[in-house]
C-alpha positions in Angstrom: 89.8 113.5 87.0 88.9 111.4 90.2 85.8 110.1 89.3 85.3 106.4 90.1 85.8 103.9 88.3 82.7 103.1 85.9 82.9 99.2 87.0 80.8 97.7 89.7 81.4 98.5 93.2 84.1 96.9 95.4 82.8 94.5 97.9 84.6 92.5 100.5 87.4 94.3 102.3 90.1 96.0 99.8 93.9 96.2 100.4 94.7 99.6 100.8 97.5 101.8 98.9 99.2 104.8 100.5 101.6 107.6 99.4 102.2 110.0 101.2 102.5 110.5 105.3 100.7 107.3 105.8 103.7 105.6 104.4 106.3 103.6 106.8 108.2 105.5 109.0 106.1 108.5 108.4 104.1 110.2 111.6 100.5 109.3 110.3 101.7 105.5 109.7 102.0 105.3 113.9 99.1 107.5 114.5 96.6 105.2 112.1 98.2 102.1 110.9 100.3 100.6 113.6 98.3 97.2 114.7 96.3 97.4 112.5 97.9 96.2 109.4 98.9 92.4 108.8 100.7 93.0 105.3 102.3 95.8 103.7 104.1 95.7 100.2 106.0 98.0 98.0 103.1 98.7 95.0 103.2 101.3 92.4 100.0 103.0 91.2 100.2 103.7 87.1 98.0 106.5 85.1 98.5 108.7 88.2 100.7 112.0 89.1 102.1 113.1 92.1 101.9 116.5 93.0 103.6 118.1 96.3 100.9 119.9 99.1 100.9 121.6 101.9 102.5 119.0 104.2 101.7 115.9 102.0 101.1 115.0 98.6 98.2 114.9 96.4 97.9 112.0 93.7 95.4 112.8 90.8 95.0 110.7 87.5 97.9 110.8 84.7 100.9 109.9 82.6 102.7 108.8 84.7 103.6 106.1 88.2 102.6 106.7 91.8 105.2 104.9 94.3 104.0 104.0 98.0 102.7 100.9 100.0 99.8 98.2 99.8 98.9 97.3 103.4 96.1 94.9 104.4 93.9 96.0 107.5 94.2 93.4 109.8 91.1 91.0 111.3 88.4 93.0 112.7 89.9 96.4 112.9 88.8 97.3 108.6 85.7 99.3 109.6 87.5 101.2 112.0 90.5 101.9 109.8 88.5 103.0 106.7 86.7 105.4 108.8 90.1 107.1 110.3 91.4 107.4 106.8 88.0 108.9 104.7 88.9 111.0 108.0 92.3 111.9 107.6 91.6 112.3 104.6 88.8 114.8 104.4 86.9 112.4 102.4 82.8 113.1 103.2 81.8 110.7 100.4 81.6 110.3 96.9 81.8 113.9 95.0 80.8 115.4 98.0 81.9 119.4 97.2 84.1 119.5 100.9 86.4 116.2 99.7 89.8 117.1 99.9 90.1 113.5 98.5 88.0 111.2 96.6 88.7 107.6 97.4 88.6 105.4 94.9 89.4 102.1 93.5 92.1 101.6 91.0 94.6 99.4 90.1 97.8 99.1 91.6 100.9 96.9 90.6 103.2 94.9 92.7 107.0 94.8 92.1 107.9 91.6 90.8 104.6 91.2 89.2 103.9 91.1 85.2 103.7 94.6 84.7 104.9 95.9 87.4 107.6 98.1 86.9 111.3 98.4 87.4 112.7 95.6 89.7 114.5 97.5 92.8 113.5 101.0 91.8 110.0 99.9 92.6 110.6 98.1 95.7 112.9 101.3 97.2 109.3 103.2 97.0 107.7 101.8 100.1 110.4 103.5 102.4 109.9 106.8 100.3 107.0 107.7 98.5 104.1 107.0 96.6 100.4 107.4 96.5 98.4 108.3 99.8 95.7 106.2 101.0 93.7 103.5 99.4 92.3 99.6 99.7 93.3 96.9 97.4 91.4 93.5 96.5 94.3 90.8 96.5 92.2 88.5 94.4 90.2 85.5 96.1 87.6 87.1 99.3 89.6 89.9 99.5 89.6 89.2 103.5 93.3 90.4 103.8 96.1 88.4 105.4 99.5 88.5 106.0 100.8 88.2 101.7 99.5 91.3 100.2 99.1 90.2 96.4 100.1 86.6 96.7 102.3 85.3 94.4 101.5 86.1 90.4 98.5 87.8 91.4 99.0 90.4 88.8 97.5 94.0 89.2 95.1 94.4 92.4 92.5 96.6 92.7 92.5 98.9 95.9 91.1 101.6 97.5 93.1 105.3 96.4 93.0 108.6 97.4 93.0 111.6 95.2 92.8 115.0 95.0 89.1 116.1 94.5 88.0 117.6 92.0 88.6 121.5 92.9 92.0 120.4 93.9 93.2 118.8 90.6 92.2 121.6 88.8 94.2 123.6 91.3 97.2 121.4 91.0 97.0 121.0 87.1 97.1 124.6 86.7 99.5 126.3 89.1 100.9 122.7 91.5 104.1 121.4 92.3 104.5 118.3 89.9 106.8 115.4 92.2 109.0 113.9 89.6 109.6 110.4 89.7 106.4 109.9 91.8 107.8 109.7 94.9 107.0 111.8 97.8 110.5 112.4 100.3 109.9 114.5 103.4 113.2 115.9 103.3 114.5 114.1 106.1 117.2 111.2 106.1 115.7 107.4 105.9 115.3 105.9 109.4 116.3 109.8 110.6 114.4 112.5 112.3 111.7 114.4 110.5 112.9 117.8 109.6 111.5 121.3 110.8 
Protein backbone atom coordinates (compact mmCIF):
# COMPACT_ATOMS: atom_id res chain seq x y z
CA UNK A 1 0.00 0.00 0.00
CA UNK A 2 1.29 3.76 0.12
CA UNK A 3 -0.09 4.83 3.17
CA UNK A 4 2.29 6.78 5.47
CA UNK A 5 4.14 5.80 7.75
CA UNK A 6 2.17 5.50 11.20
CA UNK A 7 5.16 7.45 13.05
CA UNK A 8 5.13 11.11 13.78
CA UNK A 9 5.50 13.55 11.07
CA UNK A 10 8.77 14.60 9.55
CA UNK A 11 9.91 17.96 10.41
CA UNK A 12 12.91 19.89 9.31
CA UNK A 13 13.86 19.68 5.70
CA UNK A 14 14.20 15.82 4.40
CA UNK A 15 16.80 14.52 1.90
CA UNK A 16 15.10 13.45 -0.93
CA UNK A 17 15.23 9.87 -2.91
CA UNK A 18 14.54 9.57 -6.61
CA UNK A 19 14.18 6.71 -9.12
CA UNK A 20 13.11 7.29 -11.96
CA UNK A 21 13.50 10.41 -14.64
CA UNK A 22 14.59 12.65 -11.83
CA UNK A 23 17.67 10.53 -11.66
CA UNK A 24 21.29 11.94 -13.02
CA UNK A 25 21.58 12.36 -16.50
CA UNK A 26 17.92 11.89 -16.94
CA UNK A 27 15.75 15.05 -18.70
CA UNK A 28 13.66 15.87 -15.37
CA UNK A 29 17.08 15.92 -13.22
CA UNK A 30 18.03 19.30 -15.55
CA UNK A 31 14.58 20.55 -15.72
CA UNK A 32 14.05 20.39 -11.64
CA UNK A 33 17.15 19.56 -9.84
CA UNK A 34 20.02 21.28 -11.40
CA UNK A 35 21.23 24.15 -8.70
CA UNK A 36 19.36 23.17 -6.54
CA UNK A 37 20.90 20.17 -5.02
CA UNK A 38 24.14 20.33 -2.78
CA UNK A 39 24.52 16.38 -2.25
CA UNK A 40 23.50 13.50 -4.10
CA UNK A 41 24.32 9.72 -3.20
CA UNK A 42 23.73 6.37 -4.48
CA UNK A 43 20.83 4.97 -1.82
CA UNK A 44 18.64 1.99 -2.19
CA UNK A 45 15.14 1.96 -0.93
CA UNK A 46 14.14 -1.73 0.66
CA UNK A 47 10.46 -3.27 1.12
CA UNK A 48 9.64 -1.54 -2.32
CA UNK A 49 8.97 -2.79 -6.04
CA UNK A 50 9.66 -1.21 -9.15
CA UNK A 51 7.20 -1.39 -11.71
CA UNK A 52 7.74 0.12 -15.47
CA UNK A 53 5.02 3.12 -16.61
CA UNK A 54 4.21 4.99 -19.14
CA UNK A 55 7.47 6.90 -19.61
CA UNK A 56 8.77 6.38 -15.95
CA UNK A 57 8.52 4.14 -13.24
CA UNK A 58 6.23 3.60 -10.42
CA UNK A 59 7.73 2.32 -6.95
CA UNK A 60 4.96 0.89 -4.58
CA UNK A 61 5.68 -1.08 -1.28
CA UNK A 62 7.22 -4.81 -1.43
CA UNK A 63 9.67 -7.70 -1.32
CA UNK A 64 12.03 -6.39 -2.74
CA UNK A 65 15.02 -3.12 -3.27
CA UNK A 66 14.39 0.16 -5.04
CA UNK A 67 17.85 1.59 -6.60
CA UNK A 68 18.14 5.50 -7.37
CA UNK A 69 19.63 8.73 -5.72
CA UNK A 70 19.50 10.65 -2.21
CA UNK A 71 20.05 14.35 -3.07
CA UNK A 72 19.85 17.18 -0.58
CA UNK A 73 17.97 20.49 -1.72
CA UNK A 74 20.28 23.04 -1.42
CA UNK A 75 19.99 26.44 1.10
CA UNK A 76 16.93 28.28 0.56
CA UNK A 77 15.63 26.74 -2.61
CA UNK A 78 13.61 23.34 -0.30
CA UNK A 79 10.19 25.01 -0.49
CA UNK A 80 10.43 25.67 -3.92
CA UNK A 81 11.77 22.24 -4.87
CA UNK A 82 9.15 20.17 -2.90
CA UNK A 83 6.50 22.14 -4.61
CA UNK A 84 7.92 21.28 -8.28
CA UNK A 85 8.12 17.68 -7.34
CA UNK A 86 4.45 17.02 -5.41
CA UNK A 87 4.04 18.77 -9.00
CA UNK A 88 5.71 16.64 -11.22
CA UNK A 89 4.52 14.24 -9.51
CA UNK A 90 0.85 14.64 -9.46
CA UNK A 91 0.88 14.54 -5.84
CA UNK A 92 -2.32 16.92 -4.48
CA UNK A 93 -1.76 15.80 -0.92
CA UNK A 94 -2.18 13.05 1.33
CA UNK A 95 -4.81 10.28 -0.10
CA UNK A 96 -6.10 12.83 -2.15
CA UNK A 97 -8.22 10.47 -4.93
CA UNK A 98 -6.24 12.53 -8.19
CA UNK A 99 -2.52 11.46 -6.61
CA UNK A 100 -0.68 9.76 -9.14
CA UNK A 101 1.86 9.55 -6.25
CA UNK A 102 1.65 9.57 -2.57
CA UNK A 103 4.81 10.98 -1.10
CA UNK A 104 5.93 9.60 1.76
CA UNK A 105 8.61 9.07 4.18
CA UNK A 106 10.48 5.89 4.41
CA UNK A 107 13.68 4.60 4.87
CA UNK A 108 16.36 4.50 2.57
CA UNK A 109 19.94 2.82 2.87
CA UNK A 110 23.22 4.11 1.83
CA UNK A 111 25.93 1.94 0.12
CA UNK A 112 28.54 1.41 2.39
CA UNK A 113 26.26 1.67 5.30
CA UNK A 114 25.34 -1.30 7.91
CA UNK A 115 22.65 -2.70 5.91
CA UNK A 116 22.98 -1.31 3.06
CA UNK A 117 23.20 -3.70 0.40
CA UNK A 118 25.68 -5.04 -2.10
CA UNK A 119 28.96 -2.90 -2.25
CA UNK A 120 29.31 -1.70 -6.08
CA UNK A 121 26.04 -3.11 -7.24
CA UNK A 122 24.51 -0.58 -5.08
CA UNK A 123 26.60 2.28 -5.88
CA UNK A 124 26.18 1.55 -10.05
CA UNK A 125 22.22 2.49 -9.19
CA UNK A 126 22.62 6.19 -9.03
CA UNK A 127 23.58 6.41 -12.87
CA UNK A 128 20.68 3.92 -13.62
CA UNK A 129 17.75 3.43 -11.62
CA UNK A 130 15.93 3.43 -8.64
CA UNK A 131 13.05 4.88 -6.85
CA UNK A 132 11.46 8.26 -8.08
CA UNK A 133 11.21 11.18 -5.84
CA UNK A 134 11.49 11.56 -2.15
CA UNK A 135 13.24 13.68 0.97
CA UNK A 136 15.51 11.98 3.39
CA UNK A 137 16.46 13.13 7.11
CA UNK A 138 20.39 12.62 7.29
CA UNK A 139 20.21 12.51 11.04
CA UNK A 140 21.07 15.75 13.19
CA UNK A 141 18.58 19.22 11.86
CA UNK A 142 18.07 17.52 8.84
CA UNK A 143 19.18 21.15 7.16
CA UNK A 144 20.94 19.29 4.23
CA UNK A 145 24.49 19.94 3.17
CA UNK A 146 26.91 18.87 0.89
CA UNK A 147 27.48 14.76 2.73
CA UNK A 148 24.17 13.22 2.17
CA UNK A 149 24.13 10.50 5.10
CA UNK A 150 27.37 11.37 6.84
CA UNK A 151 29.52 8.79 7.65
CA UNK A 152 27.86 5.62 9.68
CA UNK A 153 24.67 7.31 9.67
CA UNK A 154 22.81 4.14 9.08
CA UNK A 155 19.34 4.12 7.34
CA UNK A 156 17.89 7.78 6.69
CA UNK A 157 14.49 8.58 6.54
CA UNK A 158 13.33 10.57 3.37
CA UNK A 159 10.71 11.72 1.52
CA UNK A 160 9.40 8.83 -1.40
CA UNK A 161 7.12 8.73 -4.12
CA UNK A 162 4.74 5.95 -4.86
CA UNK A 163 2.17 4.91 -6.86
CA UNK A 164 -1.28 5.88 -5.30
CA UNK A 165 -3.44 3.87 -4.34
CA UNK A 166 -5.63 3.15 -7.67
CA UNK A 167 -2.29 2.78 -9.37
CA UNK A 168 -0.77 -0.13 -7.19
CA UNK A 169 -3.71 -1.96 -7.55
CA UNK A 170 -3.38 -1.39 -11.22
CA UNK A 171 0.20 -2.38 -11.24
CA UNK A 172 -0.17 -5.45 -8.85
CA UNK A 173 -2.69 -6.87 -11.06
CA UNK A 174 -1.82 -6.42 -14.69
CA UNK A 175 2.02 -4.09 -14.39
CA UNK A 176 5.31 -4.49 -15.69
CA UNK A 177 7.33 -5.76 -12.64
CA UNK A 178 11.32 -4.06 -13.25
CA UNK A 179 13.57 -6.76 -12.14
CA UNK A 180 16.45 -5.87 -10.15
CA UNK A 181 14.82 -2.50 -9.24
CA UNK A 182 16.41 -0.52 -11.47
CA UNK A 183 14.77 1.69 -13.99
CA UNK A 184 17.12 1.91 -17.59
CA UNK A 185 15.64 4.24 -20.28
CA UNK A 186 16.99 2.24 -22.93
CA UNK A 187 19.55 4.48 -23.93
CA UNK A 188 23.49 4.06 -23.49
CA UNK A 189 25.06 5.80 -20.10
CA UNK A 190 26.28 9.30 -20.79
CA UNK A 191 24.48 8.70 -24.45
CA UNK A 192 21.48 10.24 -26.08
CA UNK A 193 18.01 9.35 -24.99
CA UNK A 194 16.35 7.06 -27.31
CA UNK A 195 13.12 7.64 -29.47
Amino acid sequence: MSTPDPGPPPTGELPFFVYGTLLPGEPNHDLFLRGRTTGERPAVLPRALLYDGPGYPYAIDGHGRVHGTLLTAAPGVYGELLGLLDHLEEYLGPGHPRNLYERVVREVELPGESGAGRGSEAAGGAEQGGVEVAGVEVGGDGAGGEDVGGDGAGPVRAWVYLAAAAVTRSLRTGGSLIDGGRWVTGRPPGGPRTP
